[in-house]
Each structure stands twice: as C-alpha cells, then as structure tokens.
N, C-alpha and C positions, 0 to 999 in steps of 0.2 A: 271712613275707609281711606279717607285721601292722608288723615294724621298717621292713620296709623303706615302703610307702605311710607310716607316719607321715614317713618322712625324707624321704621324695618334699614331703608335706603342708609339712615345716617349709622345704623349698628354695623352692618354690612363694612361702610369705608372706614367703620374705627377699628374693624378687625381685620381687617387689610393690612391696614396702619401700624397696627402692632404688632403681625407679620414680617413687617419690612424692618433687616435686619440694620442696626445703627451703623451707623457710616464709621467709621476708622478707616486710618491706612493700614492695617493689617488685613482687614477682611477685604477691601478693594486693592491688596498688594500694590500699593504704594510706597511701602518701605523703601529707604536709602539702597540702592542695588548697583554693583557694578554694570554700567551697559555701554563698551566701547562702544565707540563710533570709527568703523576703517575708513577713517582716512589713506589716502595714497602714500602718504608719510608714515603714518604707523606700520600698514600692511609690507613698503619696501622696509621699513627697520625690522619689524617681526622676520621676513627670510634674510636678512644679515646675519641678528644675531645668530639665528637657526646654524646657518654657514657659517659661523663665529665659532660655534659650540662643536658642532659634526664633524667638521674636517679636520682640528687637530686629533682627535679622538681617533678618527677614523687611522689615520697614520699610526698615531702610538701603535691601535690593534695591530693595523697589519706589519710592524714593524718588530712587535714581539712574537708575532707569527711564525716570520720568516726567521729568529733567532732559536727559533726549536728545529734538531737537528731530528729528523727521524731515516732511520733504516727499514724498508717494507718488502717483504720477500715473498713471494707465492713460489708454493711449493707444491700443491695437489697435485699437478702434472707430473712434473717432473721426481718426482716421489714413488711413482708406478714403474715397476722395472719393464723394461721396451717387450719382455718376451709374453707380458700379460695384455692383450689386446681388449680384454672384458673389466675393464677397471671394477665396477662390481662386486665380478667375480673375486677378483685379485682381494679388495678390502675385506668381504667378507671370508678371504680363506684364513689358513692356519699359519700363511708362506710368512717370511719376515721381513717386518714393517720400518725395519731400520733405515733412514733415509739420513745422507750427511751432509751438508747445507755450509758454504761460505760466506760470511756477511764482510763486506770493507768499508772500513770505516773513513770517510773523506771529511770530518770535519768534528773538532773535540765535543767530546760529549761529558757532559759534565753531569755527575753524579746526586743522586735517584735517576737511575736510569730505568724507564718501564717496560717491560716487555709484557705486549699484549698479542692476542690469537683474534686475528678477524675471519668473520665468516661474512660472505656475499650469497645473494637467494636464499638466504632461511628468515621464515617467516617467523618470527618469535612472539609477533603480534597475533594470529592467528586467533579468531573468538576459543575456538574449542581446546587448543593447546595452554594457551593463557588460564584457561578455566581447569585445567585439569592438574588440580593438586589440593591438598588438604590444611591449610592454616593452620588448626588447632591441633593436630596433629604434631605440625614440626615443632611447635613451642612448648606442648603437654605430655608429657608422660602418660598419665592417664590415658590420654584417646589414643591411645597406639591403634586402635582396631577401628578409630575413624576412619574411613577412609572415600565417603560421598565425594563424589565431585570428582575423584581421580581416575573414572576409567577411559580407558580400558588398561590401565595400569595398578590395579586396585588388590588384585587379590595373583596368590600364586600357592598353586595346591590347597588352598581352599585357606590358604595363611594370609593375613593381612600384609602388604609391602608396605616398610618405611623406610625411606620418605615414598608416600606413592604418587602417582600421575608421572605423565606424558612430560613433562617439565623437568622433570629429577634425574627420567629414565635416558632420557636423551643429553645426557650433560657431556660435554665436552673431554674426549680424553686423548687427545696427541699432549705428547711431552717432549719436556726439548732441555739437554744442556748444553753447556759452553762452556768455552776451553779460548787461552787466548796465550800463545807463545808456548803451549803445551801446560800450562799451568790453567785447572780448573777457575772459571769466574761463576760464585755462589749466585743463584738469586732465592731470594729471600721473600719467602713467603706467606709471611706475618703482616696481619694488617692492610692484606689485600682488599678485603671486603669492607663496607659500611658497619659502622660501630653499631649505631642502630639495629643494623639486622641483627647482629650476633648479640645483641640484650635484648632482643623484645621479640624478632620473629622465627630464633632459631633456640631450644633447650636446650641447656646445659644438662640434661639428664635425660636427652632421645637421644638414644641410640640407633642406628641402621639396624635393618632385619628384614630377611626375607630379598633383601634391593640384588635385581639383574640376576634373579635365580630362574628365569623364568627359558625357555625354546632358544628365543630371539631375545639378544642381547641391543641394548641403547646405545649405551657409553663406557660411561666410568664408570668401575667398580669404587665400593667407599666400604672402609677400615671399620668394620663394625665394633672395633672398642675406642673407638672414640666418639665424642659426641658429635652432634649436628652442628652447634655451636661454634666448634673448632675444624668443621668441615668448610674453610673458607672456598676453595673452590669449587665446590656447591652453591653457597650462598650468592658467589661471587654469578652463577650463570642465571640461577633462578632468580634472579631478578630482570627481569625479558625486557629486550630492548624492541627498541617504538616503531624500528627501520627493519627493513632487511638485509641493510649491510652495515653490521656492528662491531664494536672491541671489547673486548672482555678484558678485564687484567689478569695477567698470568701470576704475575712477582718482580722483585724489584732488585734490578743491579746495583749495588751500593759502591763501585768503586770507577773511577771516572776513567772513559776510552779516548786514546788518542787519535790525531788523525796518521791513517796509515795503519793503524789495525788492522788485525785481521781474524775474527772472529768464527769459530769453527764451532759448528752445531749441528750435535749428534739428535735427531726427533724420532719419534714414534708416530711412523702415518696409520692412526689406524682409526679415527673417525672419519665415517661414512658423508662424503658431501658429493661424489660421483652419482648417486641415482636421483638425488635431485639436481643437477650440474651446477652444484655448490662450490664457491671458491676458497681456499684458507692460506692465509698469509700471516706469517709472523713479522712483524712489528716494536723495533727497537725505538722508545723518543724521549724525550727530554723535554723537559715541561718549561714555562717561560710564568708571568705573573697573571698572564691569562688563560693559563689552564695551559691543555696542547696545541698540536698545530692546527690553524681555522683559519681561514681568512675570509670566511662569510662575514664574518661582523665587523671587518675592518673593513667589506667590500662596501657595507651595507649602512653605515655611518658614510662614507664619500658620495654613495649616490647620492643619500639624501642632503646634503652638506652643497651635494654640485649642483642637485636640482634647484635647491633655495636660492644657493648666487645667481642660477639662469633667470628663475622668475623673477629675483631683485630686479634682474639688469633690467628684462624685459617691461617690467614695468616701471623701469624709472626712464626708461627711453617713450613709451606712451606717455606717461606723466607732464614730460619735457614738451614733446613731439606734437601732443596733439591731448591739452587738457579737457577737463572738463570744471566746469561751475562747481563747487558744492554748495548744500542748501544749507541756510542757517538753522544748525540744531536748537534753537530754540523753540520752534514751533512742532518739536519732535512730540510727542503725548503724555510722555515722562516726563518734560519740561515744563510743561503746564500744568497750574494749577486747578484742580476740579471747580468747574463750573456751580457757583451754590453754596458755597463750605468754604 
C-alpha cells in the first residue's frame, strides 16, 4: 500500500509538472517594452515642449480668426411691422412679409463671400424630429410610398408625401437679395450643399409630390420638377445640426465688398421662429485657412500651451527648491533578471 500511494504521489507531481507552462519571456511578458521613468527632467521637458507646440498654434488659430470679416444681422424683430402686436399672428397671416435690411460693410471682404441664415432655440437635435424622415425614399424612386418613420408628416389625403417627415416639412424659407450702389450682387447657389449628399443620399430621379399640400404649412415649398438631387437647399437643412444655435449656407457671393459698402437687402420674413421665441440672423463671412470665424480652438491651444508652462515653472522651482533623492532604477522588476533562468 505504502509502494503503491507513493507512486500515486510521484504521478500526481509529474502531471503538475507538465502543467506548468515553459518559461519564455513572452508568456511572463518580459519582452523589451518601453517603460519611462518620470524623472523631474523628463516630466519639466514633457510640458515645454507641450508649450513649445500649443502656443504657436494657438496664435496662428486665433490670428486667422480674427482675419475673417463677418456681417451678422438679426432681423426677427424688427421685421414685424409695429401695428402687429401678436407676432404669431402676424407670420402666420396673409399680410406682406417684405422686410428691407441695411448691411455696412467696415472692412474688405474678399471673395467667396458666404451668406448663411442662423436660427437660435430650434432644436434640430430633437430624438423625434431627427427621426422623422424616410432614407430610402429620398434616394429611390421606387419607395415613393415609403414612408415609415416620417410621421406625422407622412401621408396627405391618403397620398404619400415626398420628401416626408417633420425635417423636410419644416425647412427653412426666408429669402433674401442684394443690391449694392443700386446694381444687383448675384448669390450663387451652386454647390451649396455636400457632394456626397447630392450622389448617394439624394435621387436624381425623386421627385417632390404631394410636399406642404397639407392644412398647416412648414416652410418651403419645393419645385416639383426638379429633382431632390438638385434641391440644394433642401439637402443643405436636412442635414440637422447638433446645437440649437446653427448656420446653414444660403449661397455664395462671388464678387469682393469693399469697405464702406453699403449693402441693401430686400428678405422674405416668413419662417415661423416667434411661437417658439426663435432668433434669425443673416450672416455675411469670409472664410480664412481655418474654416470660419472660431476662436474656440485658438482659445483652447493657449490654455493648454499656458497651463504646461505653469506646471514647468512650478515644478522646476520644487525640483530646485526643495529635491528629493531618486531611487536607483536598477532594482526596479523589469531590470532584474528572473531569479532561476
């Protein structure tokens, strides 16, 4: 009994034994690996160079910032003639919506010049509005009578609306021209929207039908023989911005404003932003090599650029002021070699 348990004993640890996975430095991740050591030297050069990098940056930004000239003009108020007390009332009547607006131009504006329509308090983000329109629809031909997902903007006399949903229905329709020394200035409205949309999420062969035939009107009416494709400002709104104070592009003045213009603009106030006390402003700007005017990202490079120099300083005055030992990285666990092997 006692041969046989010891043999039992010795099977036991040979299958233990052969269990135990073979040593490598890949299975005990030992491999060569980077693993600084912050040093007080390294950690002060890490926020230099940081500061090194962020704050000329930060400048350029805000320096191409401030080289974009914009014009911003709100106009909702002052759009409502003084004898309409019920603004409301006023937008939804039949009265005339013609408002005439001076822009002065204080510093050259140099050509593509963009004119955009911003709205303030409209939720474009909204789950249920975002959701309410039909994909397959605007790109197919075929699904004309798709129309899931788009109500309560879906159907009118029992006819399917295209483009349907809440998205479409509410697009954007004040218009605005310009006149400058009495001679009309064109904008051009080609090329407003994303290339993309107009090849992949708008048909070239859907047509509008059925759109704002309904009680209660949205917005814009759209030219039912043309395509969807070619309905840039369409495409141009139905794509929802992320805020609730956004710009949409209108179109594009091609020919360069001096300073000391004086820019006369005849509008059409006739989109509803009074029953939710919605803002709109037209918007003249000129673009620089970083898009429009921002100076978030110029702000946002210097803080960070300024913080880094502080924590240098700061720590290179403790470093000075008041050290401490470091311990010899050699006895660190990565530096030593496994005990046995």
């Amino acid at each position: 009994m006692a041969t046989t348990s010891a043999g039992s004993n010795d099977t036991t640890a040979n299958r233990r034994q052969t269990k135990r996975p073979k040593y490598s430095k890949f299975t005990q991740q030992e491999l060569p690996a980077c693993k600084p050591i912050l040093t007080p030297k390294a950690v002060i050069s890490a926020f230099l160079i940081v500061t090194v990098i962020f704050i000329p940056i930060g400048v350029a930004s805000l320096i191409a910032s401030r080289d974009v000239v914009e014009i911003v003009d709100r106009y909702e108020a002052d759009c409502v003639p003084s004898n309409w007390t019920d603004k409301v009332a006023y937008i939804q009547s039949d009265a005339d919506k013609t408002c005439k607006r001076q822009l002065h131009v204080e510093k050259h504006m140099k050509s593509p010049i963009y004119v955009y329509y911003q709205l303030d308090n409209f939720y474009q983000n909204h789950r249920r509005y975002v959701k309410s329109r039909n994909d397959e629809q605007l790109k197919d031909a075929g699904k004309g009578n798709s129309t899931s997902g788009c109500e309560p903007e879906a159907y009118v006399n029992g006819m399917p609306i295209v483009p349907c949903g809440l998205i479409a229905w509410s697009m954007f329709n004040d218009t605005y021209s310009f006149s400058r020394n009495n001679n009309n200035v064109t904008v051009n409205k080609k090329d407003i929207s994303w290339k993309s949309d107009r090849d992949h999420k708008f048909g070239s062969d859907v047509f509008p039908k059925n759109f704002q035939n309904g009680t209660i009107i949205g917005g814009a009416h759209l030219n039912e023989k043309i395509p969807l494709s070619e309905q840039e400002d369409l495409i141009v709104w139905m794509r929802t911005a992320a805020l609730p104070t956004f710009r949409k592009l209108y179109g594009k003045i091609e020919v360069d404003l001096e300073k000391g213009d004086v820019i006369n603009v005849v509008l059409q106030n006739r989109y509803n932003t009074y029953s939710f006390s919605g803002k709109k402003k037209l918007v003249l700007s000129t673009t620089s090599w970083l898009g429009g005017k921002n100076d978030f990202l110029g702000i946002a490079y210097l803080s960070v650029g300024g913080l880094s120099f502080f924590l240098a300083m700061v720590f290179t005055v403790v470093y000075f002021v008041k050290p401490r030992q470091l311990g010899d990285p050699s006895y660190l666990s990565w530096n030593r070699n496994p005990a046995g092997h």
